[in-house]
N, C-alpha and C positions, 0 to 999 in steps of 0.2 A: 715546545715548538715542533710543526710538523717537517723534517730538514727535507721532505721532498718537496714541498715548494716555496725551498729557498733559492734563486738564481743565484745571490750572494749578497751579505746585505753587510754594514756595519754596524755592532752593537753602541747603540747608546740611548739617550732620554730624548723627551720629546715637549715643548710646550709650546702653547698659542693663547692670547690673551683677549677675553670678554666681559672687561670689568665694570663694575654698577661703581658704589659711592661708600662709603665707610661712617662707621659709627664704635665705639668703644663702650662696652657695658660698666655701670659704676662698680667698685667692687666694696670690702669691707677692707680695712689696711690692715687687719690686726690673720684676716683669714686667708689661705692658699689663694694666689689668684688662679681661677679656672681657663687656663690657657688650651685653646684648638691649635693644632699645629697639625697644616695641608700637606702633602708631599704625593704626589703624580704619578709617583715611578718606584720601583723596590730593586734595591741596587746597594753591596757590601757599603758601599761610602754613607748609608746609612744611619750604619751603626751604631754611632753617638747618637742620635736620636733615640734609637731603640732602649740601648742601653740605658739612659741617663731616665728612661720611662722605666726599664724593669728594674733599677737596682735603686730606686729610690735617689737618684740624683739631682729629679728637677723640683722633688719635695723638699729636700736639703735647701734651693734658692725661695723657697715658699711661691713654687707652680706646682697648680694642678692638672698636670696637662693631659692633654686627649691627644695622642694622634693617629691624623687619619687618613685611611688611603683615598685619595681623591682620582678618581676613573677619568684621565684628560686635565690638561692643564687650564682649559676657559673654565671650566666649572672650579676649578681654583681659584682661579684670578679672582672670575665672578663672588666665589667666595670672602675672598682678602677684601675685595672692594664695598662688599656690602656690612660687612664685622662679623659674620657669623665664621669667620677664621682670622685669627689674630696675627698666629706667622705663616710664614710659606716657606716649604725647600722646595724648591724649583732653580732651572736656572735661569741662562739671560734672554734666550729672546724673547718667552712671554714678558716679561718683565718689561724690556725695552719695548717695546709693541704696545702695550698698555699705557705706560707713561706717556708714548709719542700720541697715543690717541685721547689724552689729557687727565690721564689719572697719575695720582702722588704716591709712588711706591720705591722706599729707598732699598738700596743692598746695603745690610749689615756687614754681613759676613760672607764669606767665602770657602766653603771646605773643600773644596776641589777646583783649581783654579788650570788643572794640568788639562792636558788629551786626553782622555778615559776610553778611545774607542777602537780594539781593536778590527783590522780588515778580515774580517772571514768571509773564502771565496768557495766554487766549487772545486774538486780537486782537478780540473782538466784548466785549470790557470794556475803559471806557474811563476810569471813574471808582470811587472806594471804593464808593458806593451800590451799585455793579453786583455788586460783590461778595456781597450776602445771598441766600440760598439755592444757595449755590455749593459747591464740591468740594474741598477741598485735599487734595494728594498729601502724605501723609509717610510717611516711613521706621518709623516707627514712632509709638503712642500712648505720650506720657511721656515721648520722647526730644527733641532738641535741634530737628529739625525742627518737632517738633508745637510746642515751646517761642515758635520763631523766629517762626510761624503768630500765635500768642497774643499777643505782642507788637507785631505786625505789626496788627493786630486792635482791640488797645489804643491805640495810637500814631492808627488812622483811626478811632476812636470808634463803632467794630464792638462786636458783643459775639456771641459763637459759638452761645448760647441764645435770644437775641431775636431773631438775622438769620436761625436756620435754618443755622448754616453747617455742613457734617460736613464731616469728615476721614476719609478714606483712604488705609490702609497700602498701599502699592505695593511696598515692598522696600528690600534694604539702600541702602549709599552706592554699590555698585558699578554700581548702575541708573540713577546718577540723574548731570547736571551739575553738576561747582561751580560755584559763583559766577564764577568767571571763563569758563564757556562761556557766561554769559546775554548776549552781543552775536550768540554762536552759534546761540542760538536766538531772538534779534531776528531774526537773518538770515532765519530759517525759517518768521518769519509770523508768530514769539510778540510779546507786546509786557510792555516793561519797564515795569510800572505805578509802582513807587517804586522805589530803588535804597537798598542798604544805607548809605550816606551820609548820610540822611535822620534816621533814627534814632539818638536817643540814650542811649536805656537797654543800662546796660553788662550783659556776662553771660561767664562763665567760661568761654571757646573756647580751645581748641589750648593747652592747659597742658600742665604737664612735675608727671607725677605719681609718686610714690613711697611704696611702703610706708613705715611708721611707723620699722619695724625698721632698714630703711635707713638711714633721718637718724639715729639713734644710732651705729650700727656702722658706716657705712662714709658719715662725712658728707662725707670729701673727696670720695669718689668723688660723691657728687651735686651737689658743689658744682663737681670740675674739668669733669663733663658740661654746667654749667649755661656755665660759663667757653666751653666751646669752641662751645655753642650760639651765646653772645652775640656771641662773632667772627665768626661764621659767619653770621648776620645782618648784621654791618656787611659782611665783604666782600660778601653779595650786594647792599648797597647802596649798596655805591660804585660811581658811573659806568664807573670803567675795565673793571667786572667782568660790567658786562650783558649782554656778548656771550655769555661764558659761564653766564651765568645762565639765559640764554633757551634753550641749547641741553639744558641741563638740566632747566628746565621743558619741554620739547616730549617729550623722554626719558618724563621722571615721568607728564605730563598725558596723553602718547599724543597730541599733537595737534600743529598747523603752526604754521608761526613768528606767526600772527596770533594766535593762539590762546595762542602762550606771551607774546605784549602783555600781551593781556589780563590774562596770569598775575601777568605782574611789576607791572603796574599796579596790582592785588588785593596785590600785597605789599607796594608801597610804603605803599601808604592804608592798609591793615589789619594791618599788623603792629606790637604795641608794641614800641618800642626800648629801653626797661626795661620787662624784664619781674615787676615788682613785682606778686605777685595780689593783685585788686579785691576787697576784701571786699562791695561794692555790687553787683559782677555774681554773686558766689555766692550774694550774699541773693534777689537777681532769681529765679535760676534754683531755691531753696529755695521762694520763692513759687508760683511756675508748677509748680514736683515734689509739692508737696504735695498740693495736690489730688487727684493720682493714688495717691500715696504718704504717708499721713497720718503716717507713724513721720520721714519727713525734716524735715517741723516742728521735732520735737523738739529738733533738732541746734544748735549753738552753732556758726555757722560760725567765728568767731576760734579755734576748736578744729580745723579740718578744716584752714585755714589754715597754713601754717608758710614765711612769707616773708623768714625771716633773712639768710639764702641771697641771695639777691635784695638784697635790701636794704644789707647790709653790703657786695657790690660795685659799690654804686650810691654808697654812701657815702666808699666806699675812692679813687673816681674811675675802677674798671676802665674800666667801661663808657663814660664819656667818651674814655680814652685809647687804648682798644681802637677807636672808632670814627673819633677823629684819625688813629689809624698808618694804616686803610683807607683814609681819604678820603670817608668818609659821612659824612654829617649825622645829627644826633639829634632834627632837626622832621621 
């Protein structure tokens, strides 16, 4: 990131929804199913993703998976929607955006249902006050950034129309720091006015999204994907495993071993360890969409929702004994 033309912005994701129609390839029952799996954004909460592709964890559930970095989140959606991507990590507003404009895409899962976004300012603001008549960088109007901003907003008793404040689209995610470079641009003169910590209204980040069609037709297959995500998160957080963790983050983030701290640090605080989805972070994020988007109102999120998945290996004890055989903790 260039930090001289940052006015001040808030790290996070970004998605917007342009989805066609879905279709499901037949497969062989006996051979790995060949699973695509989209994700928009490169960001520590990741990780289980990554991992569970390098350490052979989604071959263990008999997936073959691909995953791929997808430049913007319509070409994702658009992907999910037509089959040539089977899951998505993305979060809510494409999501909610897509549905309300008549497509069938449920949230499985949840891996980050917290605030992921820290406020990094210039250093000549020192306080919220300072903030009125100011500039916020986002990725886009109506996406996750602009979200994160409004909430951020909310939270210090701002308001975007009485402070004067605008927003400016700057560009995708591929311009901008996650969350885990903002000690990186401490370094650089910026200053961390609140940190995501702070905040406690939840909202639908880093989900494990799937066509409707899907969870009908091929619900193992999104249930053994979901399985080897959730191992894949406990070995990255067991101790034994951080060596390799962080050599992994430095891979993914492009960046040094400080920088992949930082990473694993943003994973441990920010990642849910069941990932059951928040009906209270998708209402959040239905809140802040509508405004832009009047037809996502309309929507019944307990409908967009489908956390059975989730829920019954939470219930079964997976996830607890999945995270004993690593040696993680579930706090």
């Amino acid at each position: 990131m260039n930090c001289r033309s940052i006015r001040f912005c808030v790290i996070v994701l970004c998605f917007v929804a342009l989805p066609l129609s879905w279709h499901i390839p037949a497969h062989s029952a006996a051979a790995p199913v060949k699973t695509v799996i989209g994700y928009a954004t490169v960001t520590a909460r990741l990780m289980p993703l990554w991992i569970a592709h390098e350490q052979g964890i989604f071959a263990k559930y008999g997936i073959d998976a691909q995953p791929i970095l997808i430049r913007g989140a319509p070409t994702l959606v658009a992907g999910l929607a037509s089959g040539d991507i089977h899951i998505g990590r993305t979060g809510g507003s494409a999501m909610l955006a897509a549905v309300a404009a008549g497509h069938d895409f449920k949230f499985v899962a949840s891996f980050s249902s917290r605030n992921t976004y820290d406020l990094v300012v210039r250093p000549n603001i020192k306080r919220a006050e300072d903030l009125r008549g100011k500039r916020f960088a986002v990725t886009s109007i109506g996406g996750t950034t602009w979200m994160g901003i409004l909430l951020w907003l909310e939270h210090l008793g701002l308001d975007q129309q009485r402070d004067q404040i605008q927003m400016q689209v700057v560009g995708d995610q591929g311009i901008q720091a996650d969350g885990a470079f903002s000690r990186k641009l401490q370094q650089k003169g910026m200053t961390i006015l609140h940190e995501y910590t702070e905040m406690t209204k939840l909202l639908a980040g880093q989900s494990m999204v799937v066509p409707g069609a899907l969870l009908k037709q091929k619900s193992d297959l999104a249930e053994n994907y979901l399985k080897a995500e959730i191992e894949a998160l406990a070995y990255s957080l067991a101790p034994k495993n951080k060596p390799a963790v962080i050599k992994s983050l430095m891979r993914h983030l492009r960046t040094d071993a400080a920088g992949a701290e930082d990473g694993y640090l943003d994973l441990t605080r920010g990642v849910d360890r069941k990932p059951i989805p928040s009906i209270e972070g998708l209402r959040n994020v239905q809140r802040l969409l509508k405004t832009r988007t009047p037809k996502v109102g309309d929507l019944k999120v307990e409908d967009v929702i489908d956390g059975r998945i989730a829920r019954r290996l939470d219930e079964s004890g997976f996830i607890e004994r999945t995270f004993a055989t690593h040696g993680a903790s579930l706090k």
